[in-house]
N, C-alpha and C positions, 0 to 999 in steps of 0.2 A: 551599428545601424539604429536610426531612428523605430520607431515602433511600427509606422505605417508600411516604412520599407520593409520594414523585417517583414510584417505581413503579407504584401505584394509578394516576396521574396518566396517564403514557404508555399504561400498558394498556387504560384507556379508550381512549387514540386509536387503539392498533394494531386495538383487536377494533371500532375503529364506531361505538361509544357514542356519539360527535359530531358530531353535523351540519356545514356548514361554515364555519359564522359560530361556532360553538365551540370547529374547530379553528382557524378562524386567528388567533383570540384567545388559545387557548393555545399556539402559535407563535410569538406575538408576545410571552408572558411569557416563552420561552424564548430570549430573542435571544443571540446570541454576540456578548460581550464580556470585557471583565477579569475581569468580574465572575460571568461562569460559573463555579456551582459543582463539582469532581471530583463531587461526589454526584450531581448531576443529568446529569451528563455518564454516570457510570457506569452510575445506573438506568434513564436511554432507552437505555444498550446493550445493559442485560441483555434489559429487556425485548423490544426489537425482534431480538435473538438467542434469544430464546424463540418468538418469532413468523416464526422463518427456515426454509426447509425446509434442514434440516441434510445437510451430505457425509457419505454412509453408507463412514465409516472406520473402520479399526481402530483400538480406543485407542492401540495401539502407534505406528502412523503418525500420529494425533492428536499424541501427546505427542514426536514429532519434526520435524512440519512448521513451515514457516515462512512468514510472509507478509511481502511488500516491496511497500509502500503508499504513496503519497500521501494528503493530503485536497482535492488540487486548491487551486485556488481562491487562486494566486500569480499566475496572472497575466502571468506572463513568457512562457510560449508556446514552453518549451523542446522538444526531442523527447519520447519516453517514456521518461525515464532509468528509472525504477523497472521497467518491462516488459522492459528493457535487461539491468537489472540480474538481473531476477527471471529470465532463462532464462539470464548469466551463471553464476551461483549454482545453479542447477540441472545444468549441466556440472562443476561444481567437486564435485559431493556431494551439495546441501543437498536434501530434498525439497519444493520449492515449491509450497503450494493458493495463489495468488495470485487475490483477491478485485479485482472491477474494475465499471465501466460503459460507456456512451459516453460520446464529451464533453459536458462541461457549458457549463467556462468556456476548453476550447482546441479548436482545428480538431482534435485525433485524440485521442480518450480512449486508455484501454489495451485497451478491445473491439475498437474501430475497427482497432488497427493489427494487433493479433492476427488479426485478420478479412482482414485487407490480405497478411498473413505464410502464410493458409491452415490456419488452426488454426480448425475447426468452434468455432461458438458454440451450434450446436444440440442439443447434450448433454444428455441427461437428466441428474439426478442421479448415480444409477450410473454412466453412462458417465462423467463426470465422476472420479468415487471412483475408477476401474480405471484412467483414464491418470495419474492420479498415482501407483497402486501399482507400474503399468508402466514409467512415464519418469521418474519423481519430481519431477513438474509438473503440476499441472493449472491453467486457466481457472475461475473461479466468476463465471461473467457473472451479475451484480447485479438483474437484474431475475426472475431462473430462482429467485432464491432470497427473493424477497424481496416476496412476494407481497401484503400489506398495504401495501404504500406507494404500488401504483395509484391507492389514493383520500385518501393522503396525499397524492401530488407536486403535484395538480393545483392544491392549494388553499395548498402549499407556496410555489408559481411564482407568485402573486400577491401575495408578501410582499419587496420591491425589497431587504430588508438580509439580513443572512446569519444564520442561526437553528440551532439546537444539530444539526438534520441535517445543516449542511456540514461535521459532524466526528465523525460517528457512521461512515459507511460503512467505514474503515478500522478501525473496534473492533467493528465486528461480520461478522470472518470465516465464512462456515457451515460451517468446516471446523471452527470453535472450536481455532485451535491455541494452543499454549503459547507459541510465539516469533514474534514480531514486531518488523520492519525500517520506523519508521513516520516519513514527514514529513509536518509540518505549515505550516501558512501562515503563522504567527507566532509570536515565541517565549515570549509570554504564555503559551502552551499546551505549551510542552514539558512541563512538570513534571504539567500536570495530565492530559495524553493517560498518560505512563507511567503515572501514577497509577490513571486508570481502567483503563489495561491489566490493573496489579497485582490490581486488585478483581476484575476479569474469569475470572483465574487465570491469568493470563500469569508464566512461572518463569523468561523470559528479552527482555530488550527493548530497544531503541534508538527514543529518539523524536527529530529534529532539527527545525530550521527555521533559513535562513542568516538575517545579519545585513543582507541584501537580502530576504528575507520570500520567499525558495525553502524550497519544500518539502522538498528535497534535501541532501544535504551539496555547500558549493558549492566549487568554484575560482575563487573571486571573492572572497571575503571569505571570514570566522570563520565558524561556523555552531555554533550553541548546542545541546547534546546533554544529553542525560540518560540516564541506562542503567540496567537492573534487570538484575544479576549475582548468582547465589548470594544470592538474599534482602537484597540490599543496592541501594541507590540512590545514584548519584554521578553531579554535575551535573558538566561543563566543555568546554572548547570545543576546535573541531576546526579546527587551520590547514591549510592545503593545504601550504602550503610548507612544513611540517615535514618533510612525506614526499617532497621535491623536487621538486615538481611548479608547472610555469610557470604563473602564477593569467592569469587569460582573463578578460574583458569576456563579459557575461549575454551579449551578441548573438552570441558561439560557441556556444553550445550552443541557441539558436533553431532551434525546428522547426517543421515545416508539418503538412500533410496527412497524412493514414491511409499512403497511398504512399510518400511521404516519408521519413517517419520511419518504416518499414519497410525504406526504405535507408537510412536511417542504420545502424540497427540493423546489417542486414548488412555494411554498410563496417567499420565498429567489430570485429564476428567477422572480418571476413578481413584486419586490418589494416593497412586503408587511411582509414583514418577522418582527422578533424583531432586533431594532439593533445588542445584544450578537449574535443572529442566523447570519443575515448578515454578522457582522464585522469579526466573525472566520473564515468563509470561505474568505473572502476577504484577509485577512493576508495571512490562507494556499495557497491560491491563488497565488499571491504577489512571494511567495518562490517559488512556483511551476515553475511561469511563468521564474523565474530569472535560476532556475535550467537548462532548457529547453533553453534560452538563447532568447526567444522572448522578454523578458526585461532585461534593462539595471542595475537594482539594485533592492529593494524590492518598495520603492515607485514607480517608473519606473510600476512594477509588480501590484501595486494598482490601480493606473490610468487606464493600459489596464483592468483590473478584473472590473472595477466600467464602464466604457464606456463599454464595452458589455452585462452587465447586462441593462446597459440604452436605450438600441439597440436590448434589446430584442433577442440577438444572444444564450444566452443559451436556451432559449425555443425553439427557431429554431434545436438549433443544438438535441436536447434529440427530436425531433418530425423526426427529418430524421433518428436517428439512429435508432427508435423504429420500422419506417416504413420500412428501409430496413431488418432489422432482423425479421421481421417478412414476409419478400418477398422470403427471401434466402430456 
């Protein structure tokens, strides 16, 4: 599909236009595989971010926020590295709108455990917009924003293979920001996730997927990256051991429940964590920080991640955002 059809195409679905024997046939022409186009990927983002109730920000905070995303849908059942990561990153500087849901395909989405951590999901929009001006963090619970896909999901969920929605909720932030920290479930899709970011108007980006099909950057293997710098795109891959870090077996960084993995998280802040747990955040980290432009490269990015866990600043910062969302 052309780009303007694609968009005709989706906008039909977002506004209704189709009953559900017409959407789930154009569902069905949208499968995800090799052969998904950047175009069609790019024009169900726009569209369905035309169709979002958008974060009422200032452009200013627009054009410096940042999101730290998965697209789910790996499989491995690790904790929430990206929600880990995304309030790391928020103590170090960055101002994080972290876009999320519940789980789909693990026991704790990034809602669940934020919910488990005492960070309200019940936020208006505004309230929303003011704790990130406040803490330079907020929540964007996916279903507050995203209000046409109630009578998408339902017709969605009866389609058993995976369709161009299991890679769209990470490109369509409602804060619309410029920088994004994104993995995906395989690395067919690196090139083309940055790509539609690029289209999107993203002016800064990291897309990964490991060479085990983490979403993440992993400590197990290579993990295949692409990056949008200063109007340039450069593809290559990211070792663990570069930056001296002991590579771990997928089953260290296994996580469970809502609970759970809301102690991980806080083991990890008050470091007592396992190394695997640690040092994977510390990498995503590392990337995040360099995406953002608060570090100079990924070691750069290690440094600042490792001195504010030692400073005690992500504990601080998850205790003022939990206290203001729950004020608002």
């Amino acid at each position: 599909m052309q780009y303007e059809e694609a968009k005709k195409k989706f906008t039909s679905l977002f506004e209704h236009e189709m009953n559900d024997e017409q959407m789930r046939d154009f569902l069905l022409s949208v499968k995800l595989d090799a052969n998904t186009s950047v175009t069609s990927i790019a024009a169900a983002a726009e569209v369905m971010r035309d169709h979002a109730v958008a974060l009422p920000i200032s452009d200013e905070m627009r054009l410096k926020a940042l999101d730290i995303v998965g697209t789910g849908g790996d499989k491995i059942g690790s904790f929430n590295i990206s929600s880990t990561v995304a309030l790391l990153s928020a103590s170090c500087g960055c101002s994080v709108a972290k876009h999320g849901s519940r789980s789909v395909t693990s026991k704790s989405g990034s809602a669940d455990m934020f919910e488990a951590l005492g960070v309200r999901l019940d936020l208006s929009v505004e309230q929303s917009a003011r704790l990130l001006e406040e803490t330079g963090f907020t929540f964007m619970f996916a279903q507050n924003h995203h209000p046409a896909m109630r009578f998408i999901m339902p017709v969605r969920k009866t389609i058993p293979d995976k369709t161009i929605f299991n890679i769209l909720g990470p490109l369509t932030n409602p804060a619309s920001v410029h920088k994004s920290m994104l993995g995906v479930f395989h690395k067919d899709f690196v090139p083309k996730m940055l790509e539609a970011l690029e289209l999107g108007g993203a002016t800064a980006a990291m897309v990964v997927s490991s060479k085990e099909g983490m979403d993440e950057i992993s400590i197990s293997d290579i993990t295949y990256t692409a990056r949008l710098s200063n109007g340039t795109i450069s593809e290559f891959e990211i070792d663990p051991a570069n930056y001296g870090l002991q590579k771990a077996p997928l089953e260290a960084i296994v996580g469970g429940d809502a609970k759970e993995n809301a102690n991980i998280l806080r083991s990890i802040f008050d470091g007592k964590a396992t190394d695997a747990q640690r040092d994977i955040v510390l990498i995503n980290t590392a990337a995040a920080l360099m995406v953002d432009g608060i570090a100079r490269d990924m070691q750069d990015g290690f440094e600042i991640a490792r001195e504010a866990i030692a400073n005690r600043r992500p504990q601080k910062k998850l205790k003022q955002i939990i206290e203001v969302s729950q004020k608002l």
